[in-house]
N, CA, C and O atoms as a MOPAC input file, in Angstrom:
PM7 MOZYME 1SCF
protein

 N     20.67600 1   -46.51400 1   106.65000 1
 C     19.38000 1   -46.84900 1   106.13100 1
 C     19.39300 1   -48.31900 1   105.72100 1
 O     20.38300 1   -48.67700 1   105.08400 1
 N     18.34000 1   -49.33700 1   106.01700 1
 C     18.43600 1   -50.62100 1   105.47300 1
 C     17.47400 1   -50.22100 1   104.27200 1
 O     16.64900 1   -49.35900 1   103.97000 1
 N     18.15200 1   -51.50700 1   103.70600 1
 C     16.95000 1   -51.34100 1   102.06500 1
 C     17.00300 1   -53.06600 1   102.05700 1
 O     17.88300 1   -53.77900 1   102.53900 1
 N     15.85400 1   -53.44100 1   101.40100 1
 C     15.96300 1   -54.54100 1   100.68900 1
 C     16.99600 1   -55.33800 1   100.18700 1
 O     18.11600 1   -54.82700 1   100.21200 1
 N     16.87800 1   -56.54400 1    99.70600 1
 C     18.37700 1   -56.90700 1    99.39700 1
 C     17.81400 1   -56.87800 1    97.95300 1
 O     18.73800 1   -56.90400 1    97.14000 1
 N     16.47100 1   -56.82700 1    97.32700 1
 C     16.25300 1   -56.26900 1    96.05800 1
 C     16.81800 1   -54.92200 1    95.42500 1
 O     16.66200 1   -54.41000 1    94.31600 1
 N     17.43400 1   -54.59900 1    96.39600 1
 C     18.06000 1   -53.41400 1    96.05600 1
 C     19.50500 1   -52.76200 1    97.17200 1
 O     19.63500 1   -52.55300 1    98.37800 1
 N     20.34000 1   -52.63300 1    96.00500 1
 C     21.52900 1   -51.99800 1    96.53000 1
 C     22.48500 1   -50.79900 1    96.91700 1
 O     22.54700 1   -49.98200 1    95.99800 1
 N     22.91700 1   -50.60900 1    97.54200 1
 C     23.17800 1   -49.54700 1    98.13700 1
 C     23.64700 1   -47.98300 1    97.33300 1
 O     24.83100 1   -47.66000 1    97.23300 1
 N     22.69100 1   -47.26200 1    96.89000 1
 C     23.60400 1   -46.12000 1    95.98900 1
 C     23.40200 1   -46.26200 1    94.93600 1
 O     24.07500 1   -45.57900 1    94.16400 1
 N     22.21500 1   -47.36600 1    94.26600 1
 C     21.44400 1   -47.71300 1    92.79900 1
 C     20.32100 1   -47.71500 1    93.01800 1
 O     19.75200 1   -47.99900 1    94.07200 1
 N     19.69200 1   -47.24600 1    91.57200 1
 C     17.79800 1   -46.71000 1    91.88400 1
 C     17.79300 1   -47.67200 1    91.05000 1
 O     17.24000 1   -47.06100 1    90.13600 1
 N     18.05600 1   -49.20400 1    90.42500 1
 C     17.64200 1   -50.15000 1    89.85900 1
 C     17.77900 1   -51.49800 1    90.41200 1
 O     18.88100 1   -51.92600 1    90.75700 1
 N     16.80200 1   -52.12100 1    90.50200 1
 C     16.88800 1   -53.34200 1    91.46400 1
 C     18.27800 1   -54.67200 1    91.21700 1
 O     18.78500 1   -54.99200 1    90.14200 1
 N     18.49300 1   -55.03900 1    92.14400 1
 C     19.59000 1   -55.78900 1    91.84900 1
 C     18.87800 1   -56.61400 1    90.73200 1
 O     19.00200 1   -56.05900 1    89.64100 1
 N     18.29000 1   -57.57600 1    90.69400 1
 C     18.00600 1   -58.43100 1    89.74300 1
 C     17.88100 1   -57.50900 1    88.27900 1
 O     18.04000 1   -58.08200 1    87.20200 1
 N     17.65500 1   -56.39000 1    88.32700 1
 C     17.86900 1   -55.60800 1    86.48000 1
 C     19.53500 1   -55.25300 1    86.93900 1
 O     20.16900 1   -54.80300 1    85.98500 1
 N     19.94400 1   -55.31800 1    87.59600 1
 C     21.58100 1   -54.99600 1    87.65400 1
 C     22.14400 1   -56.20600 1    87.43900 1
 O     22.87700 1   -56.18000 1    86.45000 1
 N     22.08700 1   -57.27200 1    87.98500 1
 C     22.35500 1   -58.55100 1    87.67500 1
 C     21.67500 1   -59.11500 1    86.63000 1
 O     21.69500 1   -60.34600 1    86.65200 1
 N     21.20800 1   -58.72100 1    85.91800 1
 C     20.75900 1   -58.93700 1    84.25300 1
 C     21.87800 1   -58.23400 1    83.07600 1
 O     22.26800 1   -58.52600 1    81.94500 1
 N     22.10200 1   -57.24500 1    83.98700 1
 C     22.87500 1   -56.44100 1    83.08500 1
 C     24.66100 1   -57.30900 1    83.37500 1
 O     25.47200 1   -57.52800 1    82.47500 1
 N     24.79600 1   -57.55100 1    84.44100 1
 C     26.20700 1   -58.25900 1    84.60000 1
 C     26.64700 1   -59.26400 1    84.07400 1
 O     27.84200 1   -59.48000 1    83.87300 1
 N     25.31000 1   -60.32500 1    83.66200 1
 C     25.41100 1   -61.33800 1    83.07000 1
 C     25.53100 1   -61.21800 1    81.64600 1
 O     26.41200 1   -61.73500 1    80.95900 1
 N     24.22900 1   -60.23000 1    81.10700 1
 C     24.95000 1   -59.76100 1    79.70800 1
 C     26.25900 1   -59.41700 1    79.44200 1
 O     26.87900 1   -60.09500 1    78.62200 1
 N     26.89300 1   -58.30000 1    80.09700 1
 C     28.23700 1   -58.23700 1    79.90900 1
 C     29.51500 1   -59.39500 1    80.11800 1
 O     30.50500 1   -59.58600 1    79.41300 1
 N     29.03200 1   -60.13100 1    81.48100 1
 C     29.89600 1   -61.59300 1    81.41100 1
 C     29.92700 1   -61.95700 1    80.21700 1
 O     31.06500 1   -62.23000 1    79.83500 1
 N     28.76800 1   -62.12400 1    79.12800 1
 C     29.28900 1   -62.58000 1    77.99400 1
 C     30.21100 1   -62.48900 1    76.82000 1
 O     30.71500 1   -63.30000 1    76.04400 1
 N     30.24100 1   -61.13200 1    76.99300 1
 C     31.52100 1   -60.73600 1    76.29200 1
 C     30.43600 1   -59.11700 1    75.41800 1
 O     30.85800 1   -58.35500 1    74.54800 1
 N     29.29500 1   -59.10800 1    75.97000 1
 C     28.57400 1   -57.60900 1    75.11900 1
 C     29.47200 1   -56.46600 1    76.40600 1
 O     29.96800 1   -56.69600 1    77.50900 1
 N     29.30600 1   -54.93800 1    75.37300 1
 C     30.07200 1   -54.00000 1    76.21500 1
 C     28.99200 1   -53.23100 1    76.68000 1
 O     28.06600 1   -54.04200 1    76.64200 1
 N     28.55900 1   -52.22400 1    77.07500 1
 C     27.99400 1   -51.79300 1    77.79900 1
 C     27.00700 1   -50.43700 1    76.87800 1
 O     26.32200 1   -49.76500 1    77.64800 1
 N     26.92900 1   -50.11600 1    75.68300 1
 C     25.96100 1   -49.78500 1    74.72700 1
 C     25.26900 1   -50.81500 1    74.58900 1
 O     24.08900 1   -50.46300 1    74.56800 1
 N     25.41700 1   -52.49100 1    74.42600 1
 C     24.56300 1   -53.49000 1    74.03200 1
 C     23.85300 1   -53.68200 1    75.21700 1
 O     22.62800 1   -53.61000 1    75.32700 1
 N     24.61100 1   -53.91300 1    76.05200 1
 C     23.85400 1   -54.01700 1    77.23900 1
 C     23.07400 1   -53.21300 1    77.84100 1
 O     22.17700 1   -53.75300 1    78.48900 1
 N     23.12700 1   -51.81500 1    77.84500 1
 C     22.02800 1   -50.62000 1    77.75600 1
 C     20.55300 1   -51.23700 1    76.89400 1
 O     19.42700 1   -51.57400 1    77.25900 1
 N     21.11100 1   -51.17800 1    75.87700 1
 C     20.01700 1   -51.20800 1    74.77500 1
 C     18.82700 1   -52.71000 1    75.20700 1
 O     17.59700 1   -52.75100 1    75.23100 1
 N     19.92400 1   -53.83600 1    75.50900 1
 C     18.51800 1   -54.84900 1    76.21700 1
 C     18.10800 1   -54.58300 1    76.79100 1
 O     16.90100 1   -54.71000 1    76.58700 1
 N     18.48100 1   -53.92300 1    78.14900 1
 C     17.56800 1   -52.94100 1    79.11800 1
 C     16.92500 1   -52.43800 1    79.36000 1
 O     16.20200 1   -52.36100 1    80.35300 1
 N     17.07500 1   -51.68500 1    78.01500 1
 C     15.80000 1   -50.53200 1    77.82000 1
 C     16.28000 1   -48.98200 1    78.89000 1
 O     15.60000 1   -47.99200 1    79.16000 1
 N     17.95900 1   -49.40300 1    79.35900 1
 C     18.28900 1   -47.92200 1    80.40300 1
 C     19.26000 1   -47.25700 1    79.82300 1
 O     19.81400 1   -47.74600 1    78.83900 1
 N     19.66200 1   -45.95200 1    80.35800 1
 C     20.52200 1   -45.02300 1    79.57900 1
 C     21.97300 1   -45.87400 1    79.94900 1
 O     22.27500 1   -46.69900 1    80.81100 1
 N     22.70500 1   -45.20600 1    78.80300 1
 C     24.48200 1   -45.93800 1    78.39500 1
 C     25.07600 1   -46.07000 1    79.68200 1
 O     25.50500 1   -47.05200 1    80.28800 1
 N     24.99200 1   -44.63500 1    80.01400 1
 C     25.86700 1   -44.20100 1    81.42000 1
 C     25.68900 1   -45.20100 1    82.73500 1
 O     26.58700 1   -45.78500 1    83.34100 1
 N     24.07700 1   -45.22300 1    83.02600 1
 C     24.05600 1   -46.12100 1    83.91700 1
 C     24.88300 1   -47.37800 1    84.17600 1
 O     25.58100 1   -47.69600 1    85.13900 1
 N     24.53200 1   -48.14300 1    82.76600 1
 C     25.03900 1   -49.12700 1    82.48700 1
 C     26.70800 1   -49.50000 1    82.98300 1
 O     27.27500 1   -50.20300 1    83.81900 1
 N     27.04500 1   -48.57100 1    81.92300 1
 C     28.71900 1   -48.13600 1    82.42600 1
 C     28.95200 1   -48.25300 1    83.46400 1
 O     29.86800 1   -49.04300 1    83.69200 1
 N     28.25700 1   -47.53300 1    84.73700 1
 C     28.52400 1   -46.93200 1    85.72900 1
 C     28.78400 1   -48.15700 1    86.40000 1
 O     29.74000 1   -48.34100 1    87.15200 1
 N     27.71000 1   -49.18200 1    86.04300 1
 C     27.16200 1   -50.88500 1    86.82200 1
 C     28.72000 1   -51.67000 1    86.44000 1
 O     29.39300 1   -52.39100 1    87.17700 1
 N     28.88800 1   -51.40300 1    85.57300 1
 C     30.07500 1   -52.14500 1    85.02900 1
 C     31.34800 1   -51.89400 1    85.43900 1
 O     32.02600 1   -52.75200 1    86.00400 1
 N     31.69600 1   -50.89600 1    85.22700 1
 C     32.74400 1   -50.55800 1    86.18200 1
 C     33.21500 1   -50.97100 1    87.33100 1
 O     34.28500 1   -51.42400 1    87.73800 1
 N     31.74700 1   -50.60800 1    87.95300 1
 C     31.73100 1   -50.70700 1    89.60300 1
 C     31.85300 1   -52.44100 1    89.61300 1
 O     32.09900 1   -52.66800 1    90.79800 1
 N     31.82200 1   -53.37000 1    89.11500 1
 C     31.40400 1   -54.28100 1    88.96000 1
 C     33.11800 1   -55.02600 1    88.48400 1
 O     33.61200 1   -55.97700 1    89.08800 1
 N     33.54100 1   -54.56800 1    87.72100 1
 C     34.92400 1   -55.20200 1    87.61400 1
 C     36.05700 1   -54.07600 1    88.76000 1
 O     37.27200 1   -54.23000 1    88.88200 1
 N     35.65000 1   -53.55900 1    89.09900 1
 C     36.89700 1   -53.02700 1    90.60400 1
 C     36.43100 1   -54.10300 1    91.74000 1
 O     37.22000 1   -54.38300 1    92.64300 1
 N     35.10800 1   -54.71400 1    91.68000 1
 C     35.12200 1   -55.36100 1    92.98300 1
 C     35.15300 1   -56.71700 1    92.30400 1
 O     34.75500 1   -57.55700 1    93.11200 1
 N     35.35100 1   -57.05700 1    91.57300 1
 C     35.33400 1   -58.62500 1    90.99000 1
 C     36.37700 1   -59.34600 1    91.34400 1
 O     36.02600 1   -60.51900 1    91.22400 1
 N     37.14800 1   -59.30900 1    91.60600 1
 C     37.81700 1   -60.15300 1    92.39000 1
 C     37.89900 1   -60.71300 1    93.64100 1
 O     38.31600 1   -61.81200 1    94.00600 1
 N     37.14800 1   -59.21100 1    94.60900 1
 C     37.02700 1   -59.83000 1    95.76200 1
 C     35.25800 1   -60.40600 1    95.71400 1
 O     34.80600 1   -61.03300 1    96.67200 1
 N     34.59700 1   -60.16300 1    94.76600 1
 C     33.07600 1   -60.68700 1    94.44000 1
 C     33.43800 1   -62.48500 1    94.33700 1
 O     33.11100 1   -63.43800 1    95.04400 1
 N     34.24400 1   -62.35100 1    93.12300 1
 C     34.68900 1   -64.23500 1    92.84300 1
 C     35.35800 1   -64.54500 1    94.35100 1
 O     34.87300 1   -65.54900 1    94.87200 1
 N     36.13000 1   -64.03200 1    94.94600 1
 C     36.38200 1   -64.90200 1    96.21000 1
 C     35.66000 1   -65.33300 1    97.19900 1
 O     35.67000 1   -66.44300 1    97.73200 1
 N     34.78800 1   -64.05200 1    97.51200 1
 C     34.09100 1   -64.30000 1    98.64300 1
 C     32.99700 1   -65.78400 1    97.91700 1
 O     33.00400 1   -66.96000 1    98.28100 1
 N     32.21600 1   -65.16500 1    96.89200 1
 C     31.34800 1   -66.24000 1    96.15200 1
 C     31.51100 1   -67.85300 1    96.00700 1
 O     30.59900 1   -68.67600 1    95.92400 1
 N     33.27500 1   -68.14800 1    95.99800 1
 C     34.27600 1   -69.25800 1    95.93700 1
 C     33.82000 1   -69.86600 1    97.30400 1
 O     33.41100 1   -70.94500 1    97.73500 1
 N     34.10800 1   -68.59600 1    97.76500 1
 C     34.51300 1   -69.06200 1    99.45900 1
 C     33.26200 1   -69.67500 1   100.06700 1
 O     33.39100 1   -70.73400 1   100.68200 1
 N     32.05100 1   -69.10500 1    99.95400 1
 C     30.24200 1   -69.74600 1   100.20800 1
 C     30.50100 1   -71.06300 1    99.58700 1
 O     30.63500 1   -72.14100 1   100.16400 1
 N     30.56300 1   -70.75000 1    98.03300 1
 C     30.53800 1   -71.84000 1    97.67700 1
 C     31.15600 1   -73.31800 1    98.17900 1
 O     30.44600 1   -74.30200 1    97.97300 1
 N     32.59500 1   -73.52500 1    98.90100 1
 C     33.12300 1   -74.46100 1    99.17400 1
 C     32.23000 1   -74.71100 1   100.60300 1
 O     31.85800 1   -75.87400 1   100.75900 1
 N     31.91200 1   -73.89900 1   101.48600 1
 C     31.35600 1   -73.75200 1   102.48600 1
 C     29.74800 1   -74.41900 1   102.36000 1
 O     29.38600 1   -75.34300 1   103.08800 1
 N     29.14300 1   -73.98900 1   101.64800 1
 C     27.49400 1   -74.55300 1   101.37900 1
 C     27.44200 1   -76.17500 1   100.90100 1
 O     26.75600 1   -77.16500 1   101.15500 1
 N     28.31400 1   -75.91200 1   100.26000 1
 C     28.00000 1   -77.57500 1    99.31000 1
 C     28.97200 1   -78.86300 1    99.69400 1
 O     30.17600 1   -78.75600 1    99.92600 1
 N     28.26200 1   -80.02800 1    99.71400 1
 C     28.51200 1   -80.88900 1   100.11800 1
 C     30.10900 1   -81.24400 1    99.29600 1
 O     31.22700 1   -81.37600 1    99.79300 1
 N     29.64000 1   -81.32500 1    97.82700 1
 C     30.97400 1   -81.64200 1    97.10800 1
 C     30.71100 1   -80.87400 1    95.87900 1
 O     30.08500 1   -81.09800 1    94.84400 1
 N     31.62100 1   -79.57400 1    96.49300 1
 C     31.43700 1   -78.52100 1    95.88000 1
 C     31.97600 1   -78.60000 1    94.67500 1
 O     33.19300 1   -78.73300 1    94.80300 1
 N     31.44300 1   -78.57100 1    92.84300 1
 C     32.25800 1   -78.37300 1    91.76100 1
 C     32.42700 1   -76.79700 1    91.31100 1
 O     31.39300 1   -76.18400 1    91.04500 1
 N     33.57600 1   -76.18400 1    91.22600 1
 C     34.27500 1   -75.00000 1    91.06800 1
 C     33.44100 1   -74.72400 1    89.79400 1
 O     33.06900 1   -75.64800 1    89.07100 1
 N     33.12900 1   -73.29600 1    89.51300 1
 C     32.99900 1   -73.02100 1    88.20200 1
 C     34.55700 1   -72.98900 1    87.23100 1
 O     35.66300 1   -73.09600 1    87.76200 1
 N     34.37400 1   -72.84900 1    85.99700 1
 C     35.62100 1   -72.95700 1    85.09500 1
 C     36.33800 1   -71.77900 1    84.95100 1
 O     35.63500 1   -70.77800 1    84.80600 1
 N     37.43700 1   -71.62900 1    84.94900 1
 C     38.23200 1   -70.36000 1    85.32800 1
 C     37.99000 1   -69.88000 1    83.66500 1
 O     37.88000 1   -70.58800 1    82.66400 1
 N     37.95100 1   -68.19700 1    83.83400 1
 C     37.93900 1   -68.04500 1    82.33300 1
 C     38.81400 1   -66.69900 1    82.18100 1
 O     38.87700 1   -66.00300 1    83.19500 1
 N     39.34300 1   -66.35200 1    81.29100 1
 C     40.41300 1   -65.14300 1    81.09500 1
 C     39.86500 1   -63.73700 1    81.59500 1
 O     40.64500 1   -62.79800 1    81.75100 1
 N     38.35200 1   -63.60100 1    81.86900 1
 C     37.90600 1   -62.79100 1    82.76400 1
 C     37.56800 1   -62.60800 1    83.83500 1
 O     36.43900 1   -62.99300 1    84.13700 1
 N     38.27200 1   -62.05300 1    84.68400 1
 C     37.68500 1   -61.95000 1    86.10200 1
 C     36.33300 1   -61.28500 1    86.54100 1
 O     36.13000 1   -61.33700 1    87.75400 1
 N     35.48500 1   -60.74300 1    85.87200 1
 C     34.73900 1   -60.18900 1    85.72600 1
 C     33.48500 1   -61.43900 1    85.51900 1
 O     32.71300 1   -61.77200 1    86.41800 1
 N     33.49600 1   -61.90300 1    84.40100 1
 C     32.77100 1   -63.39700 1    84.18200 1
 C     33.05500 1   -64.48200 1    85.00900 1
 O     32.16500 1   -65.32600 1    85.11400 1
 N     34.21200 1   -64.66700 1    85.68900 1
 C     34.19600 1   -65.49800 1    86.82600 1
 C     33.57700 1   -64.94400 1    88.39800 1
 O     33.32100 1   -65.68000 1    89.35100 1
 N     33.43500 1   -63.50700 1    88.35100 1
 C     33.00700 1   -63.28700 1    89.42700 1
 C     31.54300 1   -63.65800 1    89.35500 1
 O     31.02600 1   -64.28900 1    90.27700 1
 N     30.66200 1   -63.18000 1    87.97900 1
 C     29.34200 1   -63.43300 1    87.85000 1
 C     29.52300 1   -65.19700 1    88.30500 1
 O     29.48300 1   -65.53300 1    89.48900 1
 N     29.68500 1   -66.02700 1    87.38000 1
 C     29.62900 1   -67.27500 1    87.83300 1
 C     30.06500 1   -67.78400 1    89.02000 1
 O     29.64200 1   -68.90300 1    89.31000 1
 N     31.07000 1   -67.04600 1    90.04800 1
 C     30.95800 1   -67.69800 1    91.44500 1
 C     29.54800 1   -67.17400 1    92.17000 1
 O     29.04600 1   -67.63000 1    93.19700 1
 N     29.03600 1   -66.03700 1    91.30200 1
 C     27.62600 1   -66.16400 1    92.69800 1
 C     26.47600 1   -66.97600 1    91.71400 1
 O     25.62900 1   -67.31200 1    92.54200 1
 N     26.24700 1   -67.21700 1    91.05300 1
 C     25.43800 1   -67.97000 1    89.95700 1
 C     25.93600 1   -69.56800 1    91.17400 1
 O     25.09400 1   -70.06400 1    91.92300 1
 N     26.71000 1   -69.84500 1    91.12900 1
 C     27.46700 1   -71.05300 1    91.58800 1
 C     27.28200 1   -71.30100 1    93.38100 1
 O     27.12900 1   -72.32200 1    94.05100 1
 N     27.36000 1   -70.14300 1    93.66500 1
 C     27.42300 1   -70.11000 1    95.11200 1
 C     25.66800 1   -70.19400 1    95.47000 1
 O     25.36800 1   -70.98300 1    96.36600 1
 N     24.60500 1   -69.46800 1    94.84900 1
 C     23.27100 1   -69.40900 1    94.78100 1
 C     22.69000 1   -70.23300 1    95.32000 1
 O     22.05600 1   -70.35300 1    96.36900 1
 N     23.28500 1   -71.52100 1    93.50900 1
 C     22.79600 1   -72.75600 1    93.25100 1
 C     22.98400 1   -73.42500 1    94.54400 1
 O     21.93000 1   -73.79100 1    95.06500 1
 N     24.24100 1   -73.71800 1    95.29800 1
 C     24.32000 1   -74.24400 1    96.45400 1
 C     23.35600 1   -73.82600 1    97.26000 1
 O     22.37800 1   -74.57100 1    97.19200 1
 N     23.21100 1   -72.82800 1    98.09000 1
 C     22.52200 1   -72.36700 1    99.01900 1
 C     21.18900 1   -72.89500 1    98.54500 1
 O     20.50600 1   -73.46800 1    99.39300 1
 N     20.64700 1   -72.77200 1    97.13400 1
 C     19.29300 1   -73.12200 1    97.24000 1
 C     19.45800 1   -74.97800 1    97.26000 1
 O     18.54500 1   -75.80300 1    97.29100 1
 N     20.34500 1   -75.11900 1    97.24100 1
 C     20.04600 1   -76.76000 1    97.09200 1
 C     20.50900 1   -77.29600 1    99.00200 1
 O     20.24800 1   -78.37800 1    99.53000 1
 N     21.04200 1   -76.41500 1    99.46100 1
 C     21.19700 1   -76.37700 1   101.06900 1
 C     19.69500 1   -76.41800 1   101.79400 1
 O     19.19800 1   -77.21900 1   102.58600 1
 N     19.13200 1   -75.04900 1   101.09500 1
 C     17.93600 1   -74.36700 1   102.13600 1
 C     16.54800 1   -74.07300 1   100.53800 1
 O     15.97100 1   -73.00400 1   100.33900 1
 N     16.47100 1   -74.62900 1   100.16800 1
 C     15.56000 1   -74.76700 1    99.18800 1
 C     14.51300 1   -73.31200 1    99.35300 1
 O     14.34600 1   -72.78100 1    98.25500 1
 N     13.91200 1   -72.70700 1   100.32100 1
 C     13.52600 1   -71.56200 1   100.33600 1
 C     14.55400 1   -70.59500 1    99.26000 1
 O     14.02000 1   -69.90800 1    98.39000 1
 N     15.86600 1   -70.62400 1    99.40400 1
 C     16.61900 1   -69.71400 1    98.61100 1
 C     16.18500 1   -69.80600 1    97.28400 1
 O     16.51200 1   -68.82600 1    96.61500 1
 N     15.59300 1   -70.61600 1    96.72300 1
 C     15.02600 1   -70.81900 1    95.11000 1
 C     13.83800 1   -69.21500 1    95.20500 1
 O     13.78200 1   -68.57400 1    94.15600 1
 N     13.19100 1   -68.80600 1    96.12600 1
 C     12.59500 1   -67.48000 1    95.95400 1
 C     12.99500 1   -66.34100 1    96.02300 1
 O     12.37600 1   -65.30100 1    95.79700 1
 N     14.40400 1   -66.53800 1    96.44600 1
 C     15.30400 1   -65.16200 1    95.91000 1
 C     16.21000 1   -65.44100 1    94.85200 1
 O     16.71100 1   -66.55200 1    94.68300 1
 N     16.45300 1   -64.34100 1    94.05900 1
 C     17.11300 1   -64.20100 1    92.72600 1
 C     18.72200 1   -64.55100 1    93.39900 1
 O     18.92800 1   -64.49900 1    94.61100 1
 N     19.52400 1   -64.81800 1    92.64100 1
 C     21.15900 1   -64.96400 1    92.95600 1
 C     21.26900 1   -63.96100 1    93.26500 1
 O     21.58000 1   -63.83700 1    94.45000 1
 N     21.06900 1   -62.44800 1    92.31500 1
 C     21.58000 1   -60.85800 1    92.79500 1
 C     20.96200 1   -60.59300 1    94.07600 1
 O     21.68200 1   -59.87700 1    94.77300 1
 N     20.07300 1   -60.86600 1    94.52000 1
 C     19.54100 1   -60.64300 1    95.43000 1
 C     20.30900 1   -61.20400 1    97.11200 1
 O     20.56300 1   -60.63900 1    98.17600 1
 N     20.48900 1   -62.91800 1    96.43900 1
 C     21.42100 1   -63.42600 1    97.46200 1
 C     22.49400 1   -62.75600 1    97.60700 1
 O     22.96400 1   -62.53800 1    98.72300 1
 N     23.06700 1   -62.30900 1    96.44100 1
 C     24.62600 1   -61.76800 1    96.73700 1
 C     24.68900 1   -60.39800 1    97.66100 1
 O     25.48200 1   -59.98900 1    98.51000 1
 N     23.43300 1   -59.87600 1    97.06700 1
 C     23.37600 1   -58.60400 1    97.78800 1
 C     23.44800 1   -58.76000 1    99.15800 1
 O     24.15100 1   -58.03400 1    99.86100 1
 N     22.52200 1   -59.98500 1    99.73300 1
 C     22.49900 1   -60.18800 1   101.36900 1
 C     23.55800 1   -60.94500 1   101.66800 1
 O     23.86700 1   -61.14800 1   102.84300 1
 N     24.23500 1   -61.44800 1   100.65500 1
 C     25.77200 1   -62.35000 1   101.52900 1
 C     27.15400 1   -61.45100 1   101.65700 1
 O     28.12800 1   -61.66200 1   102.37900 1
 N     26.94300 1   -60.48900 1   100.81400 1
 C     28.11400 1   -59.25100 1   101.45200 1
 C     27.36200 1   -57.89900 1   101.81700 1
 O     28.02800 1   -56.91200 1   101.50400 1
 N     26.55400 1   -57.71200 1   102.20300 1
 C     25.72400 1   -56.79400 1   103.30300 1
 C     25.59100 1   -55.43900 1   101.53700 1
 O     25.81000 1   -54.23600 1   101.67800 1
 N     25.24300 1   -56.01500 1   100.24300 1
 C     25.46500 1   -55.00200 1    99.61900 1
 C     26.09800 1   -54.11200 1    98.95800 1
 O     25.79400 1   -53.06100 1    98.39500 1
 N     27.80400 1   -55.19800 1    99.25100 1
 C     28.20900 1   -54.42800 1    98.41100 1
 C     29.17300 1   -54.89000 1    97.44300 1
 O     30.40200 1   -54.83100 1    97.47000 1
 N     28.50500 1   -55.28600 1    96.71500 1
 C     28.44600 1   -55.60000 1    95.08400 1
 C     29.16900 1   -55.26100 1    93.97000 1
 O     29.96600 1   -55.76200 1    93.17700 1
 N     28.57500 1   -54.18100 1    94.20800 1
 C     28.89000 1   -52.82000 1    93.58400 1
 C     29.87200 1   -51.60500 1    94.14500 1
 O     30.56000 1   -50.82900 1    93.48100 1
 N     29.74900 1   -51.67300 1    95.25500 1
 C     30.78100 1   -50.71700 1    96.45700 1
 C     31.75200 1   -51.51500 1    97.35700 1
 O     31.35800 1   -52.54300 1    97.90700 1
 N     32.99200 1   -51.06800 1    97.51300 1
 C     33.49900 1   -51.32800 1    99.01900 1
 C     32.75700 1   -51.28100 1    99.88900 1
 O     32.07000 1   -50.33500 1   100.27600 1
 N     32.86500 1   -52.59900 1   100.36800 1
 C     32.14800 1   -52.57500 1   101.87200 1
 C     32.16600 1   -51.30600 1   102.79400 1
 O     31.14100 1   -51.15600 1   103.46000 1
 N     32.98700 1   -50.52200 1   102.92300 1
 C     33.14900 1   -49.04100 1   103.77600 1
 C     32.18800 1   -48.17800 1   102.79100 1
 O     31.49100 1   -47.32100 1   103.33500 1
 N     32.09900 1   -48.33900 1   101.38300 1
 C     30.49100 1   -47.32700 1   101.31900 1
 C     29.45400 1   -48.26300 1   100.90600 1
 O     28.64800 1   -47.58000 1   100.27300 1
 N     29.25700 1   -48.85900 1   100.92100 1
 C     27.94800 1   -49.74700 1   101.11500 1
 C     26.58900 1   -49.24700 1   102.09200 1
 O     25.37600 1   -49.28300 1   101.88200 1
 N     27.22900 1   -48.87800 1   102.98800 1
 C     25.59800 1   -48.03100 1   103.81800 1
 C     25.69400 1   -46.78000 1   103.51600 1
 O     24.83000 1   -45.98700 1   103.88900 1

């Protein structure tokens, strides 16, 4: 099934409220706080999070990897003791490029880009992603 890149594979909440929620937690809130800005149940939340630091490492690479690729003279985001918060900031980072490449990209959200630069899966191994 294709879906939108507003939305990801195996979540009934649009990437951009999922990527609201990732960025809250990049900050160092756990995943009751981050529910509660939301306005969605705990579990969900959790569920986003989780899924979200098992793929964070290969999220920050691939994101790294655009990034050196898009931009002319690419500056790295700052490494930080979380891999989880560095993964958010390589696609925050990788985005910014692309929209400063192809300026149309300024009308899609970053979650949205990320969603279409690994076919969706974000949140999943690429093998369940469709």
């Amino acid at each position: 099934m294709l879906l939108a890149e507003a939305f990801w594979p195996r979540r009934a909440d649009a990437a951009e409220v999922i990527g609201a929620g990732l960025e809250i937690a990049a900050l160092g809130m756990g995943h009751r706080q981050v529910a509660v800005r939301l306005g969605l149940a705990e579990g969900t939340v959790r569920g986003w999070l989780r899924a979200f630091a098992r793929r964070a490492e290969d999220v920050r690479r691939h994101f790294t990897i655009a990034l050196v690729a898009l931009a002319d003279d690419p500056v790295m985001p700052e490494v930080t003791p979380s891999m989880f918060a560095d993964a958010v900031s390589a696609v925050a980072v990788a985005h910014r490029a692309a929209a400063t490449k192809w300026p149309h990209m300024l009308t899609v959200s970053r979650w949205e880009f990320a969603g279409r630069a690994i076919s969706g899966s974000v949140l999943t191994s690429p093998s369940t992603a469709s």
